[in-house]
C-alpha positions in Angstrom: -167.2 26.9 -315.9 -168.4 29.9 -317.4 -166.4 32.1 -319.4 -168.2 34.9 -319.1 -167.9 34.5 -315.3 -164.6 34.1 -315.4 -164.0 37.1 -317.2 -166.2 39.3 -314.8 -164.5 38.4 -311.7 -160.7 38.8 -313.2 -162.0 42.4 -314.1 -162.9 43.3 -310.8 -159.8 41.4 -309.3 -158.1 44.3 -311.5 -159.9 47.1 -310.5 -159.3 46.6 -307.1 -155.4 46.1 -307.3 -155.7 49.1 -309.2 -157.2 51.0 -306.1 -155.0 49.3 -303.7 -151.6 50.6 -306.0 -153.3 54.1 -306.2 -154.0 54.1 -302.3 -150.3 53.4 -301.7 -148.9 55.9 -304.0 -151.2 58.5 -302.9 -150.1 57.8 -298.9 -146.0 58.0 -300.4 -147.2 61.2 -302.6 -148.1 62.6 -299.6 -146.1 61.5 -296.6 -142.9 61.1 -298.3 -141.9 58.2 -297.1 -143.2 54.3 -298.1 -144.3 53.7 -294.5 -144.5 54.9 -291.3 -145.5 57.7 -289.3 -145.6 61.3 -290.7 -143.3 63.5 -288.3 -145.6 65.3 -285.4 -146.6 68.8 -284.7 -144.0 68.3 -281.8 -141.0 66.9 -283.7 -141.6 69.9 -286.4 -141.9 72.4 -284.2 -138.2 71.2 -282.2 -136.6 71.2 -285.5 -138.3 74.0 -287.3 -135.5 76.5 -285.8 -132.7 74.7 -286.7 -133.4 73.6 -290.3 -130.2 75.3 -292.0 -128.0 72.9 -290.6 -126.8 70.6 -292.6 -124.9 67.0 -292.0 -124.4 65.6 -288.6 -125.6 69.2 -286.9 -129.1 68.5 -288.3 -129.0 64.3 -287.6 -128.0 65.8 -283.9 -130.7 68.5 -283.6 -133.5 65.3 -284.8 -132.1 63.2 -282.5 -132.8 65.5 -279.8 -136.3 66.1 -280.5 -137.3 62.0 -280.8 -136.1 61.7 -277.5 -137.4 65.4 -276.1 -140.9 64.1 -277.8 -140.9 61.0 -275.3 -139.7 62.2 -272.8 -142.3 65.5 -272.8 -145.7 62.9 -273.1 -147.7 63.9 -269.8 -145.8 67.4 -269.4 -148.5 70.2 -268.9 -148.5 72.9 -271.4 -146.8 75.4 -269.2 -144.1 72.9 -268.4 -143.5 72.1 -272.1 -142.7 75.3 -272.6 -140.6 76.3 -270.0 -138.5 73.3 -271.6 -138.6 73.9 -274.9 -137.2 77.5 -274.1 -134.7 76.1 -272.3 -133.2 73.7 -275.0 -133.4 76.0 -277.3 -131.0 78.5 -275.4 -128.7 75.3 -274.6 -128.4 74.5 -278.7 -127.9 78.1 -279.1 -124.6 78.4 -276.4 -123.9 74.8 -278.2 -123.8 76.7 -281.8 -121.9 79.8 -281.0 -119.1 78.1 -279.0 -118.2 76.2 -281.7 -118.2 79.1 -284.6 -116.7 80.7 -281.8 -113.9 78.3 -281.9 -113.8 77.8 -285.7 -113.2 81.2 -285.9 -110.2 81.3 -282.8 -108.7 78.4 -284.9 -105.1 79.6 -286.6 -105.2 80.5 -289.8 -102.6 79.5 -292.2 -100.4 82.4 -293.4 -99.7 83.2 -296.7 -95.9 82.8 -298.1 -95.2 85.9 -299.9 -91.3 87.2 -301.3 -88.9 84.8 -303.4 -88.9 81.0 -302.8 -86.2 79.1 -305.4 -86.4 75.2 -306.1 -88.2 73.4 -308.4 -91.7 73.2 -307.2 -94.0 74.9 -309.9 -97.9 75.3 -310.4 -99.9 72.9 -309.7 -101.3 70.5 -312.5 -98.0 71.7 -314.6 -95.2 69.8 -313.8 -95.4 67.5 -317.0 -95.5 70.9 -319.1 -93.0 73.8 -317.4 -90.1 73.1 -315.3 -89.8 75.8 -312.4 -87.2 77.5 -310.7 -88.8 79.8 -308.2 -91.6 81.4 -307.5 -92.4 85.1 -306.5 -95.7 86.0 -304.5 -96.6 89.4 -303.6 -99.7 91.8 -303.5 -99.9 94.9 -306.7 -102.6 97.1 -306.6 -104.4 95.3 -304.4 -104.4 92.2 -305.3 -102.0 88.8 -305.0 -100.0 87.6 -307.7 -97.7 84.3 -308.1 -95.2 84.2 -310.7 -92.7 81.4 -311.6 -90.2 81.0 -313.6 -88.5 78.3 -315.5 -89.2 76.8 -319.2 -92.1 75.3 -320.7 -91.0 71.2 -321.4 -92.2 68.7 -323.9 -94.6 66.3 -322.1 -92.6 62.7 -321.4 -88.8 63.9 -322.1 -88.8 67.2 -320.1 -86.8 69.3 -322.7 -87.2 72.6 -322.7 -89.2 74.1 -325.8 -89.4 78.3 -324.6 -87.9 79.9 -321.7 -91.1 81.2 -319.8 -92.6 83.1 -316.7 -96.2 81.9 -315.5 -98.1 84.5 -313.8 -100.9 83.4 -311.7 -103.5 85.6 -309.9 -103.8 84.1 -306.1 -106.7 84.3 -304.0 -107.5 87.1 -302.1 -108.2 84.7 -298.7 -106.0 81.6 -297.6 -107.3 78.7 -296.7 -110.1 79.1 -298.8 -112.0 76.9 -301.5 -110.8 79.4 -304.4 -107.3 78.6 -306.3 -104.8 81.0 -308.0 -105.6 81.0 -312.0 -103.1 81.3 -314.5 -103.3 84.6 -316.3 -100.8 84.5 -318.5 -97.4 83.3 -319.8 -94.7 85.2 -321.2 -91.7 84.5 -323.1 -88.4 87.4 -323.1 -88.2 89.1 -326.1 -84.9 87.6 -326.9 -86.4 84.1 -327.3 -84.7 80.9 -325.7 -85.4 77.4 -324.7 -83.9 77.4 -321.3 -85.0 78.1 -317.9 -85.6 81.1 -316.7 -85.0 82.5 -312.7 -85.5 85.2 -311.0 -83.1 86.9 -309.0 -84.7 89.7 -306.7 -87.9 92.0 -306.8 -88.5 95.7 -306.0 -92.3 96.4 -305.4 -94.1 94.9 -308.4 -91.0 94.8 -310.8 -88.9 91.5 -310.9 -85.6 90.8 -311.8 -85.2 88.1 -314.3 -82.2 86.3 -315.6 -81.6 84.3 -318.3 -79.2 81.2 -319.3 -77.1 83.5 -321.0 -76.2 85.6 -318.1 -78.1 88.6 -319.4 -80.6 90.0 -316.9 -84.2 91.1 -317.7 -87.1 93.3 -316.3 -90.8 92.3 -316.2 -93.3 94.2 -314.5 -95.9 92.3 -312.4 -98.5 95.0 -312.8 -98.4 95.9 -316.7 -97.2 91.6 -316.9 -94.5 93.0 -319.8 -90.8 92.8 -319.9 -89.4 96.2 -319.8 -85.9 97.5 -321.6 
């Protein structure tokens, strides 16, 4: 056979699988999708209001027009319409009853005052042994402060007698979590846990292992003679 021949028909061969790959990418490129219909006036329309949603809302909302499309093939224009009005007012009552019972749900409350017993911060229990906590609002704003000792990772021994202040969020509930702020250390030193044994407004009382009894201010976070 001629090679020449050959070689003219495997470059044509080429050229046209070349079209037929560009063809496909361009109908991808500009549907979106590898195959299949592109969504119609009538399904973009039905979902056009409700686009915000996210999740199963949305998967609902699409759902509903595939089957309001079928169902509306023959429907004069005045008739379509007078539906489509009316679904959209159902979907509507459907959305604001249930943020209307989002927001009637019980909100949890927040714990505020003195609680004693070992649970501390979260993430810190392998670094600073607690033995109470005190929550409470200064100058506008919530604060969480627990006492106890900062340990040694593994053996738990107490390396500096400390009090953690954390600022809390302003909403419970929420996505936001208190942030440590600072840590303090009494002025007379120590290794042992600190506790603390009432609170007046923003100023706590604070005792130590020895007995002795200390004053920190939430508001200026300092110990005070």
């Amino acid at each position: 056979m001629n090679i020449g021949l050959i070689s003219q028909r495997r470059f044509w061969i080429g050229i046209a699988a070349a079209i037929a790959i560009a063809g496909a990418i361009a109908v991808v490129t500009a549907t979106g999708h590898a195959s299949g219909p592109a969504p119609s006036a009538f399904f973009l329309k039905c979902v056009e209001p409700y686009a915000a949603h996210e999740g199963e809302a949305l998967a609902d909302v699409e759902h509903e027009c595939h089957v309001r499309e079928e169902a509306s093939k023959g429907l004069t224009p005045a008739k379509m319409r007078a539906e489509e009005e009316a679904l959209h007012a159902t979907r509507a009552a459907r959305f604001a009853a249930a943020a209307a019972q989002e927001a009637a749900e019980p909100q949890p409350e927040r714990i505020t005052g003195l609680q004693s017993g070992p649970g501390g911060p979260p993430g810190t229990n392998q670094i600073f042994a607690s033995t109470g906590v005190w929550s409470g609002q200064v100058n506008g704003q919530w604060y969480q402060v627990y006492a106890g000792t900062k340990t040694e990772p593994g053996t738990g021994q107490g390396l500096r007698s400390e009090l953690l202040v954390f600022l809390a969020p302003a909403h419970v509930g929420g996505t936001e979590r208190a942030r440590e702020i600072g840590a303090y250390s009494p002025p007379e030193g120590g290794t042992k846990a600190l506790e603390i044994e009432s609170a007046s407004g923003a100023v706590l009382t604070i005792k130590t292992a020895t007995g002795t009894t200390l004053k920190f201010n939430v508001a200026t976070q300092a110990f005070e003679s």
